[in-house]
N, C-alpha and C positions, 0 to 999 in steps of 0.2 A: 905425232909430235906437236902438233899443233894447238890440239887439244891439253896437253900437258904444258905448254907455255900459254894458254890462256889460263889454268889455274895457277901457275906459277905468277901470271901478272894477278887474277883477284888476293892470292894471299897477300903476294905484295902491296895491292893497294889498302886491305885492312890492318894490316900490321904497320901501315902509314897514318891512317887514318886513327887508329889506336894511339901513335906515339904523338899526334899531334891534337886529341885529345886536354881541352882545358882544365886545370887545375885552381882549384881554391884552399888555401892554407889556412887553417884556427891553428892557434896556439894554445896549448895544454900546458898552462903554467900551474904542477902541482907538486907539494911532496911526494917522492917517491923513496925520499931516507928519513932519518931522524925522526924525532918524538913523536912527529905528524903523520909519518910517511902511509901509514896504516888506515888513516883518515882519507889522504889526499889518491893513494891508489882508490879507494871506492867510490871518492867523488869522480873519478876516469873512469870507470868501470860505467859508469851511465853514459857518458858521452861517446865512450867506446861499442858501446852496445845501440846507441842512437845512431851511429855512424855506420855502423855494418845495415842498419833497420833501412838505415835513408844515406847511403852514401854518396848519393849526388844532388844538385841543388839548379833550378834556373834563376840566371840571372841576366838583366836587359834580353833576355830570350836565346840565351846560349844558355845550354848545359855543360857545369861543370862536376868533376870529380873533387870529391872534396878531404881533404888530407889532413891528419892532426898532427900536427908537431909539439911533440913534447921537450920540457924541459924540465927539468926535476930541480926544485929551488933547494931542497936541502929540509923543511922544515925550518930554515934557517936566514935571519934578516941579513947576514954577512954575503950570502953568498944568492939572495934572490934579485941583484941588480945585473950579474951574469948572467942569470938563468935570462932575465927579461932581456937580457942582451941579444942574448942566442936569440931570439922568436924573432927582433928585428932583424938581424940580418938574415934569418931562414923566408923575409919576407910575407909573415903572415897579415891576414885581414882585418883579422879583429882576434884576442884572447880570450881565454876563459880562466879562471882564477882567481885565486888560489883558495885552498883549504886552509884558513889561518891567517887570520887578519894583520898580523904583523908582517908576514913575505908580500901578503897584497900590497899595503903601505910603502914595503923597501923597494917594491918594483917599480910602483906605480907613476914616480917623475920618467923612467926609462923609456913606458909606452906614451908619455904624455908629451915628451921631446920627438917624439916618431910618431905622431897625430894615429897612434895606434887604441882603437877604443879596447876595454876591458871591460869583462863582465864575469862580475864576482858572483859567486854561486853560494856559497856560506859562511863570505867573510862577514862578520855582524858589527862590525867595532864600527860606529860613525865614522870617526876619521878614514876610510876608505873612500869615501866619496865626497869630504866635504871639502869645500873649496876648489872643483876642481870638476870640469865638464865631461873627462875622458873615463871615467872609471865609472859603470853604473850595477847592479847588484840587483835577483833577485829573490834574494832571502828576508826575512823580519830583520831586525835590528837587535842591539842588545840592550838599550832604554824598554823596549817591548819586552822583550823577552825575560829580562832581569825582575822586571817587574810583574809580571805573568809568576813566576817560582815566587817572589815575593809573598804575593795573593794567596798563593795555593797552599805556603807555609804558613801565613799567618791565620786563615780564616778557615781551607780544608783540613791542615793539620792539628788546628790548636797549638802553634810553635807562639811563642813569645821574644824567645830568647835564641840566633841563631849564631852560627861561626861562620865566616868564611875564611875560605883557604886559596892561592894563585900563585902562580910562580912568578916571581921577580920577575920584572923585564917583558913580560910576557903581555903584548896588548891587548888580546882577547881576555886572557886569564883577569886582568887587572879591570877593565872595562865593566867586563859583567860583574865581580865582586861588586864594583861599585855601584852600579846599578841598581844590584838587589840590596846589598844596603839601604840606598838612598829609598827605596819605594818601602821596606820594612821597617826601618825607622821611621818613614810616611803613618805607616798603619797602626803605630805608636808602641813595637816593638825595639829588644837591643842587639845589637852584632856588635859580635867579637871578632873582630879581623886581624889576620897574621896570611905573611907569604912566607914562600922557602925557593934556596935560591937552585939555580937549575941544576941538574946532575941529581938532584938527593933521590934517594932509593929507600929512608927508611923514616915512614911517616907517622910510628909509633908516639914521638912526644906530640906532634900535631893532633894527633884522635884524644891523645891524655888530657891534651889543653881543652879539649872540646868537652869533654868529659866533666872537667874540672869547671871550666865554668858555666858548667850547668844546659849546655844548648842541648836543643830539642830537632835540629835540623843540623846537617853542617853541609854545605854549600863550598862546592869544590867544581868546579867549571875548565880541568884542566885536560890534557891531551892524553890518547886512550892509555899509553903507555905509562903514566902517571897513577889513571885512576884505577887500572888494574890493580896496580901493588898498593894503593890504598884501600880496593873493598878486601884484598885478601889480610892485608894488616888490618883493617876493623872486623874480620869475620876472629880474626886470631885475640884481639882483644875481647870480643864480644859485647861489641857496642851495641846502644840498642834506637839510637836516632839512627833514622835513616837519611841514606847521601842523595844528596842533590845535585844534579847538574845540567849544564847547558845541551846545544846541542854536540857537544864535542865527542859525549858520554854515550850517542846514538850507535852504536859499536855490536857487532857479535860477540868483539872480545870483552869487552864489559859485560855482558850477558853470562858468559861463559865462564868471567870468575865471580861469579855472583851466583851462578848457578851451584845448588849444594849446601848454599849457608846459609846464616841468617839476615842476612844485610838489604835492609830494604834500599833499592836505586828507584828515584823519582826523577821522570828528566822534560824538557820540553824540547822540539823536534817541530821538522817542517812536514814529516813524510809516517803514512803508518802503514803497515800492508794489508791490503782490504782495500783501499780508498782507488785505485785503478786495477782491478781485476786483469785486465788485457796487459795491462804493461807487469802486473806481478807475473802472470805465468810466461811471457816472452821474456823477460832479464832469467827468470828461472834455469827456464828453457838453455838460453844463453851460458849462462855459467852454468849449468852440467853436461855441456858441449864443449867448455872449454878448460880445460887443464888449467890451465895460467889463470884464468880469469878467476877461477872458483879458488886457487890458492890466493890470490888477491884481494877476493874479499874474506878472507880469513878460515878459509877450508867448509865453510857450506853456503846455501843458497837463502841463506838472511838476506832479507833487504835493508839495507843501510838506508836513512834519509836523503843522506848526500847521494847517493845514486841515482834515485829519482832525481835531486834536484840538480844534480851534470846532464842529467839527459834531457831534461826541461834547456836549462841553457841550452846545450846543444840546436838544439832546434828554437830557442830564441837567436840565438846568432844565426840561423840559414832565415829567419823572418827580416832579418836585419840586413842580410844580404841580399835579399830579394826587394825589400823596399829601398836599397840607393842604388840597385838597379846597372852596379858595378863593384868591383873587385877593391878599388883603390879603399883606403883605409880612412882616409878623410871622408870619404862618402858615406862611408858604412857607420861613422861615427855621426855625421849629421843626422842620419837615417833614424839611430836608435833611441832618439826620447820620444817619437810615434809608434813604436813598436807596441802589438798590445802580440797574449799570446795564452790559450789557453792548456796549459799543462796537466801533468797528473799531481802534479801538489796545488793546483787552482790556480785563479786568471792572475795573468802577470801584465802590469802594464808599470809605467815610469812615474815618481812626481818629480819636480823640477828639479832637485837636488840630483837625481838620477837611481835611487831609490825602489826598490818595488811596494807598491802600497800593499801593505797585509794586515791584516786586523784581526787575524788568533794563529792559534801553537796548538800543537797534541801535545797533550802530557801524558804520557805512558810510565810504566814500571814496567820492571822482570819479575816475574814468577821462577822464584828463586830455584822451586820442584823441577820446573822441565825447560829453566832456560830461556825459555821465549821473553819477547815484548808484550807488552797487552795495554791494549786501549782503557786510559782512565775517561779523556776530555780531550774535549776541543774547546780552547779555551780564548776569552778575550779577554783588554781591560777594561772595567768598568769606568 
C-alpha cells in the first residue's frame, strides 16, 4: 500500500510540476484566408516547424515552453486591427507578421499602443516600419528589390519598354510597381502602368494592353491567387514577354500553372533550396510527416521562401527573448535592435530604422517542363 501511495504522490508531484510549467506566447499574425492566405499559411509553416525543432527557450535562466498564438488577419486591412487585437489580449511577447504589408500597416498602431514589438518576416513596403520604434522586419525592402527586377529587365533581358500591373489599394502591390518604375526609367527605359481593381478574375485586356504597347517585360507583383489566373490567361493568349514578379510570386502554385506552357516567370526572392541543406531536408521531412502541413504548403514539399524566412524570425524572436532576459513585452522590444542572428537566408542584424540590412535577392525562374524553381542569380545593386 504504501509503495503504491508513494507513486501516487511522484505522479502527482509531476503532473504539478508539468502544470506549473512557464509559458511564453509569439504571436502569428498571418493570412489564413483571402488572396493572401496561401502565402501567409507558408510563412507559418516555418515558424511552425521551428517551434516543434526548438520549442522551448531560456530566459533570465528559467525555461520556458514556448506557444504560437495565431490570428488569421483575413488578407485583409479591415479586419487586421482585430486580429492584432486578439494577440494583445491572448497576452503575447513579441509578434511575427504579417505576409503582406498592408495587414502589417493596419495592425501595426494595435501592437504599438500595447508596447508589443513586431517582427515582419516579408512585409517589404517601407512604410511598415518608418516612423515608428515597435515594428522591425527581416526581409529586403521594395526600393531594393524593385530595383534588383529593374536591373535584370533592363540590362539581362534587353527590355526597354515595360508594363506594370497592381491592384488598387494594394500597398505592396503599388509600392513595388513604383519602385521598378522609378529604377527603369533610371536606366533610361519606359513603363506603362495600369491597376485593376480587386475582385477581377479576367486579365485578358490587361496582357492585350501589354501587348499593344509593345512591352518586353510585364511586371505584375500581385498575390498568388492573382497571378495564377494571369500566367494561365497569358499562356491562353500566347504572350511571349515574360512575367515578372516580387516575392509574392515565390509560390508552388505559381509554379504549377506555369508548369506545361510557355510563359516565362522571372521573380526575386529571399530563400532558394540548396542554400541550407540541413534545414531543406528537416521542413521536408516535416511536411511529409504532416497531413495538414503539406496541404498547407500547397500539396508537396516545395520550399517556399517565406518558409525559411518564418522560421529565421522564429528563432530571431527566441534571440530576442533571451537577450531582455524576460517575458514582459517592453523588454523584448528594448532588447531587439542588438539582436544580431544568423539564419538560413544569411546574417540578420537591425539598422536604426529597424530594418534588416541585406544587400542582394535570388532571382530564380520555373522551368516550365518540370515545374521546379531554378537558380538564375544572386543579385545586388550596383
Amino acid at each position: 500500500m504504501k509503495k503504491v501511495l508513494a507513486i501516487v504522490m511522484a505522479m502527482m508531484l509531476i503532473l504539478s510540476a508539468a502544470a506549473m510549467a512557464e509559458t511564453v506566447k509569439i504571436g502569428v499574425f498571418e493570412p489564413a484566408s483571402g488572396d493572401s492566405g496561401a502565402g501567409g499559411k507558408q510563412e507559418t509553416l516555418g515558424m511552425q516547424f521551428a517551434n516543434q525543432e526548438t520549442p522551448t527557450v531560456e530566459i533570465g535562466g528559467v525555461t520556458y515552453d514556448v506557444e504560437l498564438v495565431y490570428a488569421d488577419n483575413g488578407s485583409d486591412t479591415t479586419k487586421a486591427p482585430s486580429a492584432a487585437n486578439s494577440l494583445v489580449d491572448a497576452g503575447v511577447s513579441v509578434v511575427l507578421g504579417s505576409y503582406g504589408s498592408g495587414v502589417s500597416i493596419a495592425g501595426s498602431e494595435i501592437f504599438m499602443n500595447a508596447s508589443i514589438p513586431a517582427i515582419g518576416v516579408t512585409c517589404t513596403n517601407p512604410q511598415v516600419t518608418a516612423g515608428n520604434s515597435h515594428y522591425f522586419r527581416i526581409c529586403f525592402l521594395d526600393p531594393f528589390q524593385g530595383t534588383v527586377l529593374a536591373n535584370y529587365a533592363f540590362k539581362e533581358l534587353g527590355a526597354t519598354t515595360a508594363y506594370t500591373l497592381g491592384e488598387l489599394g494594394n500597398d505592396y502591390d503599388q509600392g513595388l510597381c513604383t519602385y521598378f518604375k522609378q529604377a527603369f526609367e533610371g536606366l533610361g527605359g519606359t513603363v506603362v502602368a495600369e491597376s485593376f481593381p480587386t475582385g477581377t478574375a479576367d486579365f485578358t485586356s490587361y496582357l492585350t494592353n501589354a501587348a499593344n504597347y509593345g512591352a518586353q517585360v510585364f511586371f505584375c507583383p500581385v498575390s498568388i491567387a492573382y497571378s495564377t489566373q494571369i500566367i494561365q490567361q497569358a499562356s491562353s493568349q500566347g504572350v511571349t514577354f515574360p512575367i515578372l514578379g516580387g516575392d509574392t510570386l515565390d509560390s508552388n502554385k505559381v509554379a504549377e500553372a506555369a508548369k506545361g506552357t510557355n510563359v516565362q516567370i522571372i521573380i526575386t526572392t529571399f530563400y532558394q533550396e540548396g542554400a541550407a541543406p540541413e534545414f531543406d531536408e528537416g521542413i521536408k521531412a516535416w511536411l511529409n510527416a504532416d497531413s495538414e502541413a503539406m496541404t498547407n504548403n500547397g500539396g508537396n514539399d516545395m520550399i517556399a521562401a517565406v518558409s525559411a524566412m518564418g522560421y529565421d524570425a522564429y528563432y530571431v524572436a527566441l534571440e530576442a527573448l533571451k537577450a531582455a532576459g524576460s517575458t514582459d513585452s517592453a523588454a523584448v522590444m528594448a532588447a531587439l535592435p542588438g539582436v544580431t542572428y544568423d539564419g538560413v537566408s544569411g546574417h540578420i542584424e537591425f539598422d536604426e530604422t529597424g530594418d534588416a540590412i541585406r544587400s542582394s535577392a535570388f532571382v530564380k525562374k520555373i522551368n516550365n517542363e518540370t515545374g521546379e524553381w531554378e537558380f538564375v542569380a544572386e543579385q545586388t545593386v550596383d
